[in-house]
Z-matrix of the N, CA and C atoms (Angstrom, degrees):
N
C 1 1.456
C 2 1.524 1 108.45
N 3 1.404 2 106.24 1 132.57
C 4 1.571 3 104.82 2 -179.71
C 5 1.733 4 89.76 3 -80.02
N 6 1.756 5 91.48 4 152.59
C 7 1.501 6 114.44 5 149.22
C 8 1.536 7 108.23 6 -105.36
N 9 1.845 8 102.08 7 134.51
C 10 1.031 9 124.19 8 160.51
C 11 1.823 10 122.56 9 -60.03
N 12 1.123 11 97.77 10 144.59
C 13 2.068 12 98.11 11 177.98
C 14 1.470 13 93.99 12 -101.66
N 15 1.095 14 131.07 13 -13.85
C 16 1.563 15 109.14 14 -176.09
C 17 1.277 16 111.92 15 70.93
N 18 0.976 17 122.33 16 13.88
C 19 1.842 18 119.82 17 178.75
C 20 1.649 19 108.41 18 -32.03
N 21 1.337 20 108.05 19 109.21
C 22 1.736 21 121.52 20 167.39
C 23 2.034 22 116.91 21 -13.15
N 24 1.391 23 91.64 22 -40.50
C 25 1.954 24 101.84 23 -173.62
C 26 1.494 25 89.65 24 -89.90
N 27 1.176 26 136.18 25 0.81
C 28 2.131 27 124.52 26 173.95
C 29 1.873 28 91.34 27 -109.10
N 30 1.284 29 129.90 28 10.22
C 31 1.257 30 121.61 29 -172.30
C 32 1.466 31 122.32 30 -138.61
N 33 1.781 32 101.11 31 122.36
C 34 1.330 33 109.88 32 -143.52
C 35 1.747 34 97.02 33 -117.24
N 36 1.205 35 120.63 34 166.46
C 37 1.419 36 130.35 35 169.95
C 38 1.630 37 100.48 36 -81.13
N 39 1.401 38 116.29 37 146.27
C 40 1.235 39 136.47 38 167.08
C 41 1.755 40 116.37 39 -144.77
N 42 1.039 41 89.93 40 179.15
C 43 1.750 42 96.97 41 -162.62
C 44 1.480 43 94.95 42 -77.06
N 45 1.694 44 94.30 43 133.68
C 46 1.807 45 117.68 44 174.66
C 47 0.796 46 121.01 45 94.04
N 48 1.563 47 108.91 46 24.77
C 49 1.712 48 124.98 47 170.01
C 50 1.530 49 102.95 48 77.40
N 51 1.312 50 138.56 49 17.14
C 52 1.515 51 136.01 50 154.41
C 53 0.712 52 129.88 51 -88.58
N 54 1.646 53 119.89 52 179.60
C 55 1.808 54 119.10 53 -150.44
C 56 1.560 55 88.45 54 -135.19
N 57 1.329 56 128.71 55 116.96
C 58 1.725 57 128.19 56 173.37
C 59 1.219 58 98.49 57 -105.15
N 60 1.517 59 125.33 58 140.59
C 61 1.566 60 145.63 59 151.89
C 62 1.492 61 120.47 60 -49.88
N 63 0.996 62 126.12 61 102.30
C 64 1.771 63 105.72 62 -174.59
C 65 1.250 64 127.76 63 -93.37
N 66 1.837 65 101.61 64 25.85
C 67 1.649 66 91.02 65 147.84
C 68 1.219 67 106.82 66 -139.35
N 69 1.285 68 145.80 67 6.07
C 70 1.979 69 138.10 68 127.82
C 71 1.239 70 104.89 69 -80.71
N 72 1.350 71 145.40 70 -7.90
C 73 1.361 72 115.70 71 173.83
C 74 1.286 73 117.55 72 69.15
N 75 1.550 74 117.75 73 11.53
C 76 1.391 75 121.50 74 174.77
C 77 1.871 76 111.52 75 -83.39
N 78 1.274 77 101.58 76 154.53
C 79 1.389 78 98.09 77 -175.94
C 80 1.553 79 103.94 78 -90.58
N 81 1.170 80 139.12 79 151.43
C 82 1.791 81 139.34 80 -158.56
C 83 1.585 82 95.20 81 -134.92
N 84 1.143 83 99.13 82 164.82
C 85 1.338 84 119.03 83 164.49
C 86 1.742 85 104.57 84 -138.14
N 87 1.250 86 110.31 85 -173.72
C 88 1.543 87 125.81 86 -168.41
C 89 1.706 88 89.60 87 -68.19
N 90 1.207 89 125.17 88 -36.75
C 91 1.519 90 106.38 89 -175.14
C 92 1.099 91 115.64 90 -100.05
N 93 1.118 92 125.54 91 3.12
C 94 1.424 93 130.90 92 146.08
C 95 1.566 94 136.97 93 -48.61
N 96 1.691 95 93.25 94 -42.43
C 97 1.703 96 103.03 95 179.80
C 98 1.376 97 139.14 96 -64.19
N 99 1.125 98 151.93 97 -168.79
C 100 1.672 99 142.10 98 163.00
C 101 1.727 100 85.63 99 -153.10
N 102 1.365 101 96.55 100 146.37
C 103 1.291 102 139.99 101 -21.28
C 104 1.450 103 94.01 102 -66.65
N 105 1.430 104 104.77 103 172.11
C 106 1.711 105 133.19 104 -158.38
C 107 1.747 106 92.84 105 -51.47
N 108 1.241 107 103.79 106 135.00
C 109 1.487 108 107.40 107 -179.92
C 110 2.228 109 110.65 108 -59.54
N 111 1.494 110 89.75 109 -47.92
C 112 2.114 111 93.69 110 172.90
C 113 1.681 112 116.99 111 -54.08
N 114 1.535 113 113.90 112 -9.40
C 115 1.211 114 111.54 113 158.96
C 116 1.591 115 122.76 114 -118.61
N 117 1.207 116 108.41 115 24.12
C 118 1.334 117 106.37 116 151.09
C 119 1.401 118 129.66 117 -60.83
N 120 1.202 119 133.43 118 176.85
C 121 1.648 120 135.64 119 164.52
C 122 1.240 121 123.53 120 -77.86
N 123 1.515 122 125.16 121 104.90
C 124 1.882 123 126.02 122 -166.89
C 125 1.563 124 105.81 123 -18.46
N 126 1.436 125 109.10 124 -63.15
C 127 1.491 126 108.14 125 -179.21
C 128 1.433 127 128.68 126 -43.58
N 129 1.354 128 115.12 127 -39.70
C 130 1.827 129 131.76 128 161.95
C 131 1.907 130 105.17 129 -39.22
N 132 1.400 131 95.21 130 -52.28
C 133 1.515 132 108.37 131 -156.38
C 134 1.524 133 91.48 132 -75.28
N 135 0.972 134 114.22 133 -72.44
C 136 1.776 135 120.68 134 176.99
C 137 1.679 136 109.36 135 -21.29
N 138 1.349 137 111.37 136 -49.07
C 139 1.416 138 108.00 137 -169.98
C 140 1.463 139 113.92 138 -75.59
N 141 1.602 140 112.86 139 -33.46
C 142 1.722 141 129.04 140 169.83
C 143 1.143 142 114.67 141 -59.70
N 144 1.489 143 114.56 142 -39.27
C 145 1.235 144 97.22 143 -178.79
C 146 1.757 145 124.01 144 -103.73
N 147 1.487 146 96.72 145 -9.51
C 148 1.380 147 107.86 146 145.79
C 149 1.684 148 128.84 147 -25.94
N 150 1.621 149 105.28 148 -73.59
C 151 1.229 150 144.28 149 172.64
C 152 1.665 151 116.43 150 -48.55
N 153 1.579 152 110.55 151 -53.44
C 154 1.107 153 103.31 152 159.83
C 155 1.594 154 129.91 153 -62.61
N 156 1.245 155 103.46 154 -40.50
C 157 1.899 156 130.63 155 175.27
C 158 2.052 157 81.62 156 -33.10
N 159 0.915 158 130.19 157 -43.46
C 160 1.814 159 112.75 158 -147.11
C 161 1.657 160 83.08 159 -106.75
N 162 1.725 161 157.01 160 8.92
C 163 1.072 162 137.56 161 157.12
C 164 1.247 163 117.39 162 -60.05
N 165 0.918 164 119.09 163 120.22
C 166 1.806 165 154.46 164 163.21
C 167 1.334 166 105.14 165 -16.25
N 168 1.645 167 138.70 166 105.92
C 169 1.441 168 113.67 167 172.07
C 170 1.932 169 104.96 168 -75.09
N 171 0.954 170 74.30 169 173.92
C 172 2.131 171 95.35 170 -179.93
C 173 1.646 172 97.60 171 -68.06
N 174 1.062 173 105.89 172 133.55
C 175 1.739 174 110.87 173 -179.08
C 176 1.338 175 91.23 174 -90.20
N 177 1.372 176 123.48 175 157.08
C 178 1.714 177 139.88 176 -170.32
C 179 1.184 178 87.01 177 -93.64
N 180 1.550 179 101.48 178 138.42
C 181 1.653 180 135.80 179 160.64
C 182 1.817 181 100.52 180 -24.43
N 183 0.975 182 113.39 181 144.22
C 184 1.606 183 101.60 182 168.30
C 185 1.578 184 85.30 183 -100.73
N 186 1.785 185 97.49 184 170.88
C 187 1.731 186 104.65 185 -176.04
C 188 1.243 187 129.24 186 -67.25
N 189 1.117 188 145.75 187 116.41
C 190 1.072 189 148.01 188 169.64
C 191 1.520 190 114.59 189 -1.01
N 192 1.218 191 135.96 190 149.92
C 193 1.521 192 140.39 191 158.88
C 194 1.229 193 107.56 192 -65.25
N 195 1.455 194 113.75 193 147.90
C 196 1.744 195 114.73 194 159.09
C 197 1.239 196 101.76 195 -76.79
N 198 1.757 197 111.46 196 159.43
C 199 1.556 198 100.85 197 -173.81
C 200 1.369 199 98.33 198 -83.85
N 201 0.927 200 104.97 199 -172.74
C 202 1.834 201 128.16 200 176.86
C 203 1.145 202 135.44 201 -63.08
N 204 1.679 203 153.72 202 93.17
C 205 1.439 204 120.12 203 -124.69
C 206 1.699 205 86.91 204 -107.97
N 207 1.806 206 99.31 205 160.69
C 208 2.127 207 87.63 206 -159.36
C 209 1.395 208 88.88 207 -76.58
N 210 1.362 209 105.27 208 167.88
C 211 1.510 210 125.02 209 173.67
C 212 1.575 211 97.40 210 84.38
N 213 1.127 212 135.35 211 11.75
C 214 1.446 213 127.78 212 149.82
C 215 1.198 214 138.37 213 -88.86
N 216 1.235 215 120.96 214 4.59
C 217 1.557 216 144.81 215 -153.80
C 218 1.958 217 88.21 216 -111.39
N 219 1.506 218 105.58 217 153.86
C 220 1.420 219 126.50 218 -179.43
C 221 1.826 220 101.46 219 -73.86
């Protein structure tokens, strides 16, 4: 199986502040990419991390249910 490099020009913004590969379709992060994301161009970086800046955090579990007390059931 080939591994993908993620080359920066195959990697696009998608919804929730992530970065998809557009030819595995894998989702990337900054250490994912080639060439090395710290030698990209400030402006590159500014916009990535822009982009990431607006992903959605994970909303918290709501609380658990109390269980069921017996003799409440049909």
């Amino acid at each position: 199986m080939l591994n993908c490099q993620h080359h920066v020009q195959w990697v696009r913004q998608v919804a929730g502040g992530l970065h998809q590969c557009i030819l595995c379709f894998q989702a990337v992060t900054k250490k994912d990419v080639s060439p090395k994301f710290e030698d990209l161009p400030d402006d590159f970086r500014r916009r990535w991390e822009a982009h990431e800046a607006t992903r959605e955090v994970a909303p918290k579990a709501p609380p658990a249910a109390p269980p069921a007390s017996p003799g409440s059931g049909g």
